[in-house]
C-alpha positions as CSV (number, residue, x, y, z in Angstrom):
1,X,-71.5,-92.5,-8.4
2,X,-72.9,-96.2,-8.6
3,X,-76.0,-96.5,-10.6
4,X,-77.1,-98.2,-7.6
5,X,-76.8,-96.1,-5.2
6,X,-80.4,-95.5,-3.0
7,X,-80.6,-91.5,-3.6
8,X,-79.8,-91.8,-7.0
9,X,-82.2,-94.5,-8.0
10,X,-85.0,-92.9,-5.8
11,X,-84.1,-89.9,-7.6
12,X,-84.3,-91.0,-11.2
13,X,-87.6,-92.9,-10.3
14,X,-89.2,-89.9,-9.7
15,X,-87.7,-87.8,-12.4
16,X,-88.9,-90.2,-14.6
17,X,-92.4,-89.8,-12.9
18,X,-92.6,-86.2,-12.9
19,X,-92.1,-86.2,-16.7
20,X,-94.2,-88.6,-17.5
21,X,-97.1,-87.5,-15.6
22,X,-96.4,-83.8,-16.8
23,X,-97.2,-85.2,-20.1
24,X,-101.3,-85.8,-19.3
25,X,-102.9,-82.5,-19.9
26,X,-106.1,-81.5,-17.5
27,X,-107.2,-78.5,-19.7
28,X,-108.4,-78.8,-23.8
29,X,-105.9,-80.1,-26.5
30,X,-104.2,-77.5,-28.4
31,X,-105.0,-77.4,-32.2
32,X,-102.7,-78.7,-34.8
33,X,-101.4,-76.6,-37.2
34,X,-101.5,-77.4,-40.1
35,X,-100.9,-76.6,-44.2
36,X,-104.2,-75.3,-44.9
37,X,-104.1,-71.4,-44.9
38,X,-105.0,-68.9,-42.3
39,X,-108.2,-68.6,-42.5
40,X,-108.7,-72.4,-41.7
41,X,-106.3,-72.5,-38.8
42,X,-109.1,-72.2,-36.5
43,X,-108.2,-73.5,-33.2
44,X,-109.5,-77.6,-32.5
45,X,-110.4,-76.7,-28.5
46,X,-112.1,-72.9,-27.9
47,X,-114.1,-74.0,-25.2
48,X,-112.4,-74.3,-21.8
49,X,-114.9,-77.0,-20.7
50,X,-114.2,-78.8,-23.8
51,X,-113.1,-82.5,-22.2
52,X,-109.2,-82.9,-22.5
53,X,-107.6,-86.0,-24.9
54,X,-104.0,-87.1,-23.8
55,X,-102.4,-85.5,-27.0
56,X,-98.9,-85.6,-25.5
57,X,-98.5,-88.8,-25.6
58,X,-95.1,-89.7,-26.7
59,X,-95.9,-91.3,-30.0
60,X,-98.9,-89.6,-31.0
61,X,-99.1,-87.4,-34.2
62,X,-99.8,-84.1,-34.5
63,X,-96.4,-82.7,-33.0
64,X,-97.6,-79.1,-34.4
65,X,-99.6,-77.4,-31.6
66,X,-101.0,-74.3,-31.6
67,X,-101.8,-72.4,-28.4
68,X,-105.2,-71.0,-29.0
69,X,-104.8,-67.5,-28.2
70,X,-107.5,-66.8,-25.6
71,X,-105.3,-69.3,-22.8
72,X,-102.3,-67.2,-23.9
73,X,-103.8,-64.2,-21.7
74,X,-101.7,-65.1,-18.5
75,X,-98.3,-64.8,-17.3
76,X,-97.0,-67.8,-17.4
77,X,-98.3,-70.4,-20.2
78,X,-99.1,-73.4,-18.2
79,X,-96.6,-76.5,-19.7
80,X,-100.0,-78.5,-21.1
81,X,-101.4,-74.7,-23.4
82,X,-97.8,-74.5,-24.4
83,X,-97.4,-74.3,-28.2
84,X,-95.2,-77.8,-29.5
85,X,-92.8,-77.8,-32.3
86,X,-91.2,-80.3,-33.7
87,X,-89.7,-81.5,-37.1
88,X,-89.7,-85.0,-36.3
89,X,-91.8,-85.6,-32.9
90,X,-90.2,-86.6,-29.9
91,X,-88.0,-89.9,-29.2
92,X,-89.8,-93.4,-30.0
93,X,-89.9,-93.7,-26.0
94,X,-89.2,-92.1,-22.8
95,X,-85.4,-91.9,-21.9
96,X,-84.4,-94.1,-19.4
97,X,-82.9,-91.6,-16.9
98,X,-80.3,-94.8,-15.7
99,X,-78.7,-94.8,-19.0
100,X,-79.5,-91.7,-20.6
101,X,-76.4,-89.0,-20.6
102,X,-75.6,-85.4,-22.1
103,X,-72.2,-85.9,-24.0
104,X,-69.6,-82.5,-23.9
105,X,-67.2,-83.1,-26.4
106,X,-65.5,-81.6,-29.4
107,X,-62.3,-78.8,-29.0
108,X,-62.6,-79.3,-25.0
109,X,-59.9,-80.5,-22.9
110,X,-62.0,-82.6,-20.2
111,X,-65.0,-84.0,-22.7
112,X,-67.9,-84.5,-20.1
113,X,-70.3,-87.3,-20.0
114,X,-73.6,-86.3,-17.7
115,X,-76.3,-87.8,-16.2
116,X,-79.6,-85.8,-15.5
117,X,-78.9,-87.0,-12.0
118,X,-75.2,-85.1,-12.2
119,X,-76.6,-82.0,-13.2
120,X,-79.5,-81.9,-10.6
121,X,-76.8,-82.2,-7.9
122,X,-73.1,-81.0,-9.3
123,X,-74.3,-77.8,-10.6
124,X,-76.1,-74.5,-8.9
125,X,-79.5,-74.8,-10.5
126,X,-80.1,-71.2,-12.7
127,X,-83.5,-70.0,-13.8
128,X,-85.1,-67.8,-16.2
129,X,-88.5,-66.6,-17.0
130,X,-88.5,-66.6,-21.2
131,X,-90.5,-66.1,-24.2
132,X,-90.1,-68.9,-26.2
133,X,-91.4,-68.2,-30.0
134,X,-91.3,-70.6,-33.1
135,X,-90.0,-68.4,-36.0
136,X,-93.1,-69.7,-38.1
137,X,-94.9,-67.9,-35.8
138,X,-97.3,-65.5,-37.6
139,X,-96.7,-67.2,-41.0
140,X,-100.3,-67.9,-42.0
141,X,-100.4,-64.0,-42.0
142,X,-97.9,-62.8,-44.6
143,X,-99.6,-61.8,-48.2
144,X,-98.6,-63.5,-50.6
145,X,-98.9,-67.2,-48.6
146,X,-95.5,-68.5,-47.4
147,X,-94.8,-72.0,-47.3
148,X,-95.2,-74.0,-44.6
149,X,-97.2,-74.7,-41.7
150,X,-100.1,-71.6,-41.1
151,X,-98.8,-70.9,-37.6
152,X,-100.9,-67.6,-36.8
153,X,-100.6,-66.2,-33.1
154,X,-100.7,-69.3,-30.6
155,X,-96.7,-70.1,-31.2
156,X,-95.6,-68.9,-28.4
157,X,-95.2,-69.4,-25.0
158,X,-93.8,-67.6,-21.8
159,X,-92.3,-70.1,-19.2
160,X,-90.5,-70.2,-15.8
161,X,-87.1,-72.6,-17.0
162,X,-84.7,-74.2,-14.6
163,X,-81.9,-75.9,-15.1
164,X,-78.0,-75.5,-15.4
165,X,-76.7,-72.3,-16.8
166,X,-74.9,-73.3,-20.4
167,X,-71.6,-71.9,-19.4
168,X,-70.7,-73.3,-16.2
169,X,-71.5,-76.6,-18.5
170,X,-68.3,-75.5,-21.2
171,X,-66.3,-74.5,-18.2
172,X,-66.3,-78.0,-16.9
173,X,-65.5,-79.4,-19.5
174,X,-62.5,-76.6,-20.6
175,X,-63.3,-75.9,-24.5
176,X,-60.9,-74.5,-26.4
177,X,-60.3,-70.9,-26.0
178,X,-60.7,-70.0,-29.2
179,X,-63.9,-71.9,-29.6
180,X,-66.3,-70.1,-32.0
181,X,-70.0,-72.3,-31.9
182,X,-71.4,-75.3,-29.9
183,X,-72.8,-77.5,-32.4
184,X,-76.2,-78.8,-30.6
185,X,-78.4,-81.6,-30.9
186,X,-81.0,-83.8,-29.4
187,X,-82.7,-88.0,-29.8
188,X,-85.0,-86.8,-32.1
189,X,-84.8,-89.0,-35.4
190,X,-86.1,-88.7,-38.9
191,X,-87.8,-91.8,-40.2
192,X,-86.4,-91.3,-43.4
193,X,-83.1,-92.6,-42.5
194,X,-81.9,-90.2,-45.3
195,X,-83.1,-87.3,-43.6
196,X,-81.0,-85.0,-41.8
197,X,-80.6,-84.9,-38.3
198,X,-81.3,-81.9,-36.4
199,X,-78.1,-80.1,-35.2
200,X,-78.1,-76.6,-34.3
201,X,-74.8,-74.2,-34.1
202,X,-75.3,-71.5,-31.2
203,X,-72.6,-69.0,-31.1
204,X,-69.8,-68.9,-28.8
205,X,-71.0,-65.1,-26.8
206,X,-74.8,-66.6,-27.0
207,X,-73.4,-70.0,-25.5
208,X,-71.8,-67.9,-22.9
209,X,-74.8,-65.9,-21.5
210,X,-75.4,-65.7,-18.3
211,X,-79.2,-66.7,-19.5
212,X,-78.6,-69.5,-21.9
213,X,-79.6,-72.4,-20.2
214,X,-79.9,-76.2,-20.1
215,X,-83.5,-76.5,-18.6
216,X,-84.6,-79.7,-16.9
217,X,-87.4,-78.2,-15.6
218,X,-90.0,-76.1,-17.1
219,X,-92.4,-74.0,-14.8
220,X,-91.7,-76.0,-11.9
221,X,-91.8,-79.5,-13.4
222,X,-90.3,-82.2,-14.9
223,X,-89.6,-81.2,-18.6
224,X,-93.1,-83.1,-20.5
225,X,-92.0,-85.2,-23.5
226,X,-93.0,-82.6,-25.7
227,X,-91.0,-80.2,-24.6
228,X,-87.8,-81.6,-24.6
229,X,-88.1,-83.9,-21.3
230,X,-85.1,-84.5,-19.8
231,X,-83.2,-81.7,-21.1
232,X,-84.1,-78.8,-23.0
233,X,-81.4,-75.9,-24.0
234,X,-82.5,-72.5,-23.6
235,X,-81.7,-69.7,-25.5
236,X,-83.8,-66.2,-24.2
237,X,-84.4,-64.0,-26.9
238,X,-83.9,-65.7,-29.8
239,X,-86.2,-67.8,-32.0
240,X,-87.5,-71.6,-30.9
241,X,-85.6,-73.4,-33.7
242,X,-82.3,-72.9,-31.6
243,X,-83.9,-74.5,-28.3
244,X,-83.0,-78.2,-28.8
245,X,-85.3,-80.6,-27.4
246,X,-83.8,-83.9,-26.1
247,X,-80.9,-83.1,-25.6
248,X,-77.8,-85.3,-26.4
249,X,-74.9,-83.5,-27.2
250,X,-73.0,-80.8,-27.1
251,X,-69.5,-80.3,-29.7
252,X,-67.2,-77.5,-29.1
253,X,-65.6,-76.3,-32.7
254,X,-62.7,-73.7,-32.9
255,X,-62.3,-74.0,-36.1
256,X,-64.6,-74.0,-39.5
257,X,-68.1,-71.8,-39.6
258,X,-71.3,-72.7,-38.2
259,X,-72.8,-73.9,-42.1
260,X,-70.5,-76.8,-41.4
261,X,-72.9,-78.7,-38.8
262,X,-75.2,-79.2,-42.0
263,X,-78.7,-78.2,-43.2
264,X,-80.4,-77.0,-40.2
265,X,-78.2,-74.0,-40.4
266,X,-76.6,-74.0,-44.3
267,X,-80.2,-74.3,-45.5
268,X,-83.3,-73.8,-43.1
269,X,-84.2,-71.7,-41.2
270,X,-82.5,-68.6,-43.0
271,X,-83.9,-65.6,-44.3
272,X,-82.9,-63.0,-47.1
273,X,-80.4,-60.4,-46.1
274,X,-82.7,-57.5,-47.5
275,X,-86.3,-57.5,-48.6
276,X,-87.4,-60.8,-51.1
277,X,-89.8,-60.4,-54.0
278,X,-92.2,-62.9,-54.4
279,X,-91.5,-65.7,-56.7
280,X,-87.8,-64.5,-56.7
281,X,-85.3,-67.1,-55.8
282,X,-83.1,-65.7,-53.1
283,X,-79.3,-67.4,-53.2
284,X,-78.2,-68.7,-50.0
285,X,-74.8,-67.0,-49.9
286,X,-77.6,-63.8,-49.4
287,X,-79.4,-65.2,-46.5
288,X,-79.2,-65.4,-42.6
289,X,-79.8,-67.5,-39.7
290,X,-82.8,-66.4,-38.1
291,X,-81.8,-66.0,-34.6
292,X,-83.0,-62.9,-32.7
293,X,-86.8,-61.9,-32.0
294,X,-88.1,-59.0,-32.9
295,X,-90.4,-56.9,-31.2
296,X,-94.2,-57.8,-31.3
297,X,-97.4,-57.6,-29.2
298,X,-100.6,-59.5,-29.4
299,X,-104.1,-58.1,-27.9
300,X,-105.5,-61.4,-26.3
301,X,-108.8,-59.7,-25.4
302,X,-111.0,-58.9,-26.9
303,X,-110.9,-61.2,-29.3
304,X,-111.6,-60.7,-33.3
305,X,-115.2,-60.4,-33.8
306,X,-116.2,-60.3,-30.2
307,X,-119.4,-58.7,-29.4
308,X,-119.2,-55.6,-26.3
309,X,-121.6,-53.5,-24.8
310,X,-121.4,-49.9,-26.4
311,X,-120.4,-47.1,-24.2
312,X,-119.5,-49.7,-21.2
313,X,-115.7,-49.7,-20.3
314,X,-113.8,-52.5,-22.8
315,X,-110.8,-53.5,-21.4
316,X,-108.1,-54.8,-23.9
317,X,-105.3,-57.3,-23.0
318,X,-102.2,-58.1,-24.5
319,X,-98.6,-59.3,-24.1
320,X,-95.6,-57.9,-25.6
321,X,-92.0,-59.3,-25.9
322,X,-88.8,-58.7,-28.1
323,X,-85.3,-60.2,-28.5
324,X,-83.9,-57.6,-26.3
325,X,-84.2,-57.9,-22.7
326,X,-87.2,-55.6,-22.2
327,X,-90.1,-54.1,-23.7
328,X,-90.7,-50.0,-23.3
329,X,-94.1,-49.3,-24.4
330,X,-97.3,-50.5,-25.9
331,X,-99.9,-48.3,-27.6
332,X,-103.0,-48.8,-28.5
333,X,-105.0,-47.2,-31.6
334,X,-108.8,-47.6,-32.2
335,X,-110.2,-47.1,-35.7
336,X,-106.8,-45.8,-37.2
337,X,-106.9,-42.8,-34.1
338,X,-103.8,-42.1,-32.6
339,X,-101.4,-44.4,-30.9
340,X,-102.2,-44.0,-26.4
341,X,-99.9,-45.6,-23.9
342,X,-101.4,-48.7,-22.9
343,X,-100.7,-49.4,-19.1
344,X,-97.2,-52.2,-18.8
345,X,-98.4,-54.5,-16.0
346,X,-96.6,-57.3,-13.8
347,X,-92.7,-57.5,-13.2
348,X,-90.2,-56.3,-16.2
349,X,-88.0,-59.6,-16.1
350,X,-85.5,-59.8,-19.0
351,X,-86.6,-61.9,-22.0
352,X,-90.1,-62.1,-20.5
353,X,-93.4,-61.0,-21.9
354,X,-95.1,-57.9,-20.7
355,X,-98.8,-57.9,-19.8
356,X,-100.3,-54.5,-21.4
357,X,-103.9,-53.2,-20.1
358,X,-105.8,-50.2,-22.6
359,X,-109.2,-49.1,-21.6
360,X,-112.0,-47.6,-23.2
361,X,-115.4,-47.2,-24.3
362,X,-116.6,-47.6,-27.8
363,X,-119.8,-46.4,-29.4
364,X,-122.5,-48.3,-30.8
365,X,-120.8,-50.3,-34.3
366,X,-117.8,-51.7,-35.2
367,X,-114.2,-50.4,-34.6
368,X,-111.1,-51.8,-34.7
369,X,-108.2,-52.3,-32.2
370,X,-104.6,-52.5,-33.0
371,X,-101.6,-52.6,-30.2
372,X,-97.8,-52.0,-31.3
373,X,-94.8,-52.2,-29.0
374,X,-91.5,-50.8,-28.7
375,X,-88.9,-52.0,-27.1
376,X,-85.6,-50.8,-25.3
377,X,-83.6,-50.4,-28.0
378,X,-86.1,-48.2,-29.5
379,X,-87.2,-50.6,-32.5
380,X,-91.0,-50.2,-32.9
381,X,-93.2,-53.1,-34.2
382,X,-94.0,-52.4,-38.0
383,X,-97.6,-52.0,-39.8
384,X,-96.6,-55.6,-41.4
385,X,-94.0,-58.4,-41.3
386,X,-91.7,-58.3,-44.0
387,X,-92.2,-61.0,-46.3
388,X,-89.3,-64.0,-47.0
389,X,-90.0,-67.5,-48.6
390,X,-90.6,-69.2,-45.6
391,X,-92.5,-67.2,-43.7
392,X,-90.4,-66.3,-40.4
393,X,-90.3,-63.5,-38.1
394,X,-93.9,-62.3,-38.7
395,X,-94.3,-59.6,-36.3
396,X,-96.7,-57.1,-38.2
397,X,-98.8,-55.4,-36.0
398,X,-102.4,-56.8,-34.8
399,X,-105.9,-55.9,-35.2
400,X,-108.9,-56.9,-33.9
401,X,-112.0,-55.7,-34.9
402,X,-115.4,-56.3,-32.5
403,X,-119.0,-55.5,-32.7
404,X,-120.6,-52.8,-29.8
405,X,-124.1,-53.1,-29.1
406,X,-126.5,-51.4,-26.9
């Protein structure tokens, strides 16, 4: 179609609009997070009245943003509380949707070259309502400290995506059979020129999913710039660090192993194949990509060191989520008691969070909360995360621990 032609321009006008203005937040900032350890990592904005700053703005550092946990307590993270990752921030500028296209190449028989515009219009539109989790979630947790940045609960986020499901994408453009990974990667640039780039390797059967998507849209909006704007991949159930922001490209490979697209799979992002010992070095020919979630659950309310009325009913909140497409149960144990069935709440949607309700009445002093989840597969949420050198998966269980008063 001519790059002229009135719908498309009208449409790329206000594509370019919607993402834009998504961008402008109307609630607090989220907190950076940074180096410092746990402890520190206290969120930047607690008050919701607290007067917003534009901290999406394309160019403007911190990229690390940490949902402060008491706006996770919904079910669907609005786009502006959503927690931001990002190795090297976003693109210098906003794509200019007239030029900008997603290239399908590699071991494929019809190599693709898309605009946003083409898949908005020559694809059905697929959706999916999905925890998204940065694998450093949880990190400012694990005993002893693990490097990097002190993520503790706000990394994550549970979105409504839509966009163009991933495998109607490869279909078009006919890879190879015997195709084993799609190499992935977005604009994003280092500014060390000797840096490498970021380029992801998603397995063929993930690829392939019915649920693996290339999201334009993220709860009903434009993609922000900070989440990817204007294409995001998808991939429910598994780890942030294999949903690409900015997405560019797309390479096919039949042959070779994923290691081969470089160090964002070779190197980072892998943890030991069985348990590490601290200040052990672990070889990489004994590591894995960290891909999957596991199973986890955070209580939302009350919050650690809340004070509640003694004897009054105390409602606790949570959500609850796994790598697997649903959760089972959440239980709820005060003061080291036994582990209740806290009530699941809202719809079970695959590779959405579950809302979890508990309810009870503590006497005067302080107790503590804890919530664990199971989930369809029967794996239970353990006591604490196991410990690697860089600090992934964290999914230890939670305690909170309040004050009741008369």
């Amino acid at each position: 179609m001519n790059s002229t032609d009135p719908s498309r321009a009208q449409f790329v006008a206000s594509a370019g609009a919607a993402a834009i203005g998504a961008t402008l937040p109307a609630v607090p900032a989220l907190a950076q997070s940074t180096a410092t350890p746990a402890a520190s990592a206290v969120p930047a904005a607690s008050a919701p009245a607290a007067p917003p700053a534009p901290a999406a703005a394309p160019k403007a550092p911190p990229h690390d943003l940490e949902t402060p946990i008491e706006y996770l307590n919904t079910w669907i993270t609005p786009n502006d509380l959503h927690f931001v990752r990002a190795h090297y921030g976003p693109p210098a500028a906003y794509p200019d949707l007239n030029v900008w296209r997603l290239a399908v190449n590699g071991d494929a028989g019809n190599p693709l070259s898309l605009s946003i515009f083409d898949l908005r219009t020559q694809f059905e539109p697929a959706s999916v309502t999905a925890v998204c989790q940065c694998a450093g979630n949880g990190r400012g947790l694990f005993t002893p400290r693990a490097s990097g940045a002190q993520w503790t609960y706000g990394g994550v986020g549970n979105a409504r995506w839509t966009g163009v499901r991933l495998a109607d994408i490869l279909a078009r453009a006919k890879i190879d059979p015997n195709t084993k990974y799609i190499a992935t990667s977005g604009a994003d640039r280092p500014a060390n020129p000797n840096a490498p780039q970021v380029v992801r390797a998603l397995p063929i059967d993930k690829a392939l999913d019915k649920n693996t998507i290339l999201a334009y849209d993220m709860n009903g909006e434009g993609l922000p710039m900070l989440h990817g704007t204007p294409l995001r991949l998808v991939v429910p159930g598994w780890y942030g660090n294999h949903w690409i922001k900015w997405m560019t490209n797309l390479v096919a490979h039949a042959s070779g192993v994923p290691e081969d697209v470089g160090f964002w799979v070779a190197v980072a992002y892998r943890i030991p194949d069985s348990p590490a010992t601290p200040g052990v070095p672990v070889l990489p020919a004994n590591t894995h990509v960290v891909a999957q979630m596991d199973v986890k659950s955070e209580i939302l309310t009350p919050l650690d060191g809340d004070v509640v009325r003694a004897g009054a009913p105390l409602f606790v909140q949570g959500v609850a989520w796994s790598g697997v497409p649903s959760i089972r149960l959440v239980e709820v144990s005060v003061d080291g008691g036994p582990w209740r069935p806290a009530q699941l709440q809202g719809d079970a949607l695959p590779y959405a969070w579950r809302r979890f309700s508990y309810t009870f009445s503590p006497s005067e002093g302080s107790h503590v909360i804890a919530s664990r989840a199971t989930d369809e597969t029967g794996a239970v949420q353990p006591i604490a995360g196991i410990w690697n050198p860089a600090g992934y998966m964290y999914n230890g269980i939670m305690r909170v621990t309040i004050d009741a008063r008369a």
